[in-house]
N, C-alpha and C positions, 0 to 999 in steps of 0.2 A: 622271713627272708623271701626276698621276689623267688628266688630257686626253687622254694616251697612251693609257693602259691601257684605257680607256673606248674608243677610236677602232680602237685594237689588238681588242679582244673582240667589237665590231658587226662591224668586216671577219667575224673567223672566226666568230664565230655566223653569218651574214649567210650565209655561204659556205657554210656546213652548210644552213641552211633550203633552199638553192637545192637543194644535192643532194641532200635527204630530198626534196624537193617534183617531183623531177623524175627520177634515175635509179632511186629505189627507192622511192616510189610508183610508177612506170612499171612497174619489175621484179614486186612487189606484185601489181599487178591482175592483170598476166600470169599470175602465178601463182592466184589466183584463176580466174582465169578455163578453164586450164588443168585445175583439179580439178574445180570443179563440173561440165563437161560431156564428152562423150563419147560414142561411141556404144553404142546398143543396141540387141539385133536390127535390126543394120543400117543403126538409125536414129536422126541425131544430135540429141543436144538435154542435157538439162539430166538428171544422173543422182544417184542418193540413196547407190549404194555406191562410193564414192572407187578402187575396187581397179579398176573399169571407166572409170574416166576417160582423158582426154589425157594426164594427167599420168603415170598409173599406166605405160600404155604408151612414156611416152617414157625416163622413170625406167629401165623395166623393158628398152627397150633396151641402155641405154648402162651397167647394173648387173653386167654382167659384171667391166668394166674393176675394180672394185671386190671383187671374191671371193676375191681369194688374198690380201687384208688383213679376210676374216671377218664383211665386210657386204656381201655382195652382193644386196642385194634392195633394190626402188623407193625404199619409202621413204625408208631410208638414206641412197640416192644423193638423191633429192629434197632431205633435209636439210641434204647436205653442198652441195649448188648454192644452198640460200639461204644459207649462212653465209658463202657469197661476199659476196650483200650487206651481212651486218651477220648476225655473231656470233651474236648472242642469237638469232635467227630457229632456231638447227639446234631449240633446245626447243621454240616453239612450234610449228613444222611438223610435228616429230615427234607433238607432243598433238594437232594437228587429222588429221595423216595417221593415226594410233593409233583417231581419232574421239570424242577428247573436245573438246566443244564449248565449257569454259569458261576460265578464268580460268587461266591456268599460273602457277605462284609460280615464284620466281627457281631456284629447288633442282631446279624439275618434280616435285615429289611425286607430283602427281595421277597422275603416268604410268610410276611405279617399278612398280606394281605389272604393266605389258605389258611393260616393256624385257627380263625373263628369255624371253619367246617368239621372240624375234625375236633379242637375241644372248645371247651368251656372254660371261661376265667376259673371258674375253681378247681377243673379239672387239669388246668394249666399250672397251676400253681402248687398242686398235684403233684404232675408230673416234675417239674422245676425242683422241689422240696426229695424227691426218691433221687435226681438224677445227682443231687449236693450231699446227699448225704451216703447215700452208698459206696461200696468199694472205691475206692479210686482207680488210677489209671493202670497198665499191666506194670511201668515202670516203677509208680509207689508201690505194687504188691512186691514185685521183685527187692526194694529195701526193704520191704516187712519182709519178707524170708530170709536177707542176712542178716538182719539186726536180731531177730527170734533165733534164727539158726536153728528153727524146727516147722519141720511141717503141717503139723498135726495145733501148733499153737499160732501158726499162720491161716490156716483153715478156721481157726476159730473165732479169730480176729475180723477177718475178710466174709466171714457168716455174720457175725456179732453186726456187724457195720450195714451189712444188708438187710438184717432183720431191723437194725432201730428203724433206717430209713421207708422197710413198708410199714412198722408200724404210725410211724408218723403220720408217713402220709393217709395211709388208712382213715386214723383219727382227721385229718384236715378234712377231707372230700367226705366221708362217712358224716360227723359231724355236720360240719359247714353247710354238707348240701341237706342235709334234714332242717338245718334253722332259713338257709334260702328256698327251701322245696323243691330242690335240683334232686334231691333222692329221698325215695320213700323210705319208712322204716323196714329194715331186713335184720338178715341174721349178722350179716356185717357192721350193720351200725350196733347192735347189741355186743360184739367185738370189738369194736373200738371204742365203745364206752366204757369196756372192761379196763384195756389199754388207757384210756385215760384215768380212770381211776386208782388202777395201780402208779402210774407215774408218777400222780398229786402224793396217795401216801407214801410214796419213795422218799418225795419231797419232804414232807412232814413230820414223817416217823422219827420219835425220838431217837437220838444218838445214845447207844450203849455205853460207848466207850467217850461219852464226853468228858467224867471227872477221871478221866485212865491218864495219868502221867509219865508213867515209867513203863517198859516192857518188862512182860513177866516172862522168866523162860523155867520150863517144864524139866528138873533137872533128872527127874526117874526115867524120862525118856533116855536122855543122854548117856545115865549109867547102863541101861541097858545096849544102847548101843554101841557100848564101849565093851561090854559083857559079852 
């Protein structure tokens, strides 16, 4: 009935506007507010080169975690932590952290022309591969937490998704770059070969429960639990 679909589309728009209006505007200024200031010589205030901000240096801590998948530097990281909140942010972040100050089209053209300073085709594709496959946005995590209606199995879920995603890409750029000689052999590539390998016998591994037709259920348990 149109009264449905009509009552059904205000809940969830309804429900959207609340959480644009609230954790990602919130998230938003923070960020904001995070790049335009900073200190210099020692003294904090409002700064004109992005690479000296809060942002820069906190990015610029935690960008480690990120290098043996080919992007380890601020910005990057910075990109990959909005696109927690919503997807489309990793381009625009990239064109303001880059320092273009207008309009990004949906493609990011404006900004193909810096993406070769900063990565590498493999290391692009890298990063492209963690930013698809990780958490999603704060709005999909917020339906993972009603549809689980547990915290602890949302956490695990929303981990689960971020671990496949570095190991992936791990394996891509670890990999890849040892057969193009974009990276030398390390410990990491000995890591991601492990990760490949375990994947393939995932693949592989005979099925236990191939000729299992029927469920069995355990009924000693049951009496006792009735006991």
């Amino acid at each position: 009935a149109w009264g449905n679909v009509l009552r059904a589309t205000w809940e969830r728009g309804w429900s959207f506007i609340k959480r644009a209006g609230t954790v990602i505007l919130a998230s938003t200024i923070v960020l904001w507010f995070l790049q335009g200031f900073g200190f210099t010589d020692g003294q904090f205030g409002m700064v004109e080169d992005n690479n000296t901000s809060l942002l820069a240096s906190i990015g610029g801590a935690v960008s480690f975690i990120f290098a043996p998948l080919g992007f380890g530097f601020w910005q990057a990281t910075v990109g990959t932590v909005t696109g927690l909140i919503a997807k489309e942010n990793v381009v625009s972040t990239l064109a303001v952290l880059f320092g273009f100050a207008g309009e990004v089209s949906e493609n990011g053209d404006e900004i193909w022309a810096q993406i070769p300073a900063y990565f590498t085709p493999l290391a692009a594709y890298s990063f492209m591969i963690f930013n698809l496959l990780c958490a999603p946005c704060f709005a999909a995590m917020g339906a993972i937490k009603r549809e689980m209606n547990n915290g602890k199995w949302t956490a695990a879920a929303i981990g689960y998704m971020c671990l496949l995603a570095y190991c992936t890409s791990l394996v891509v750029y670890q990999i890849g770059g040892l057969i193009t000689g974009e990276v030398a052999f390390n410990f990491f590539t000995v890591v991601a070969a492990a990760i490949l390998a375990l994947a393939v016998w995932l693949l592989v591994r005979p099925n236990k429960y191939e000729n299992v037709n029927e469920v069995s259920v355990d009924t000693r348990k049951l009496i006792r639990s009735k006991s």
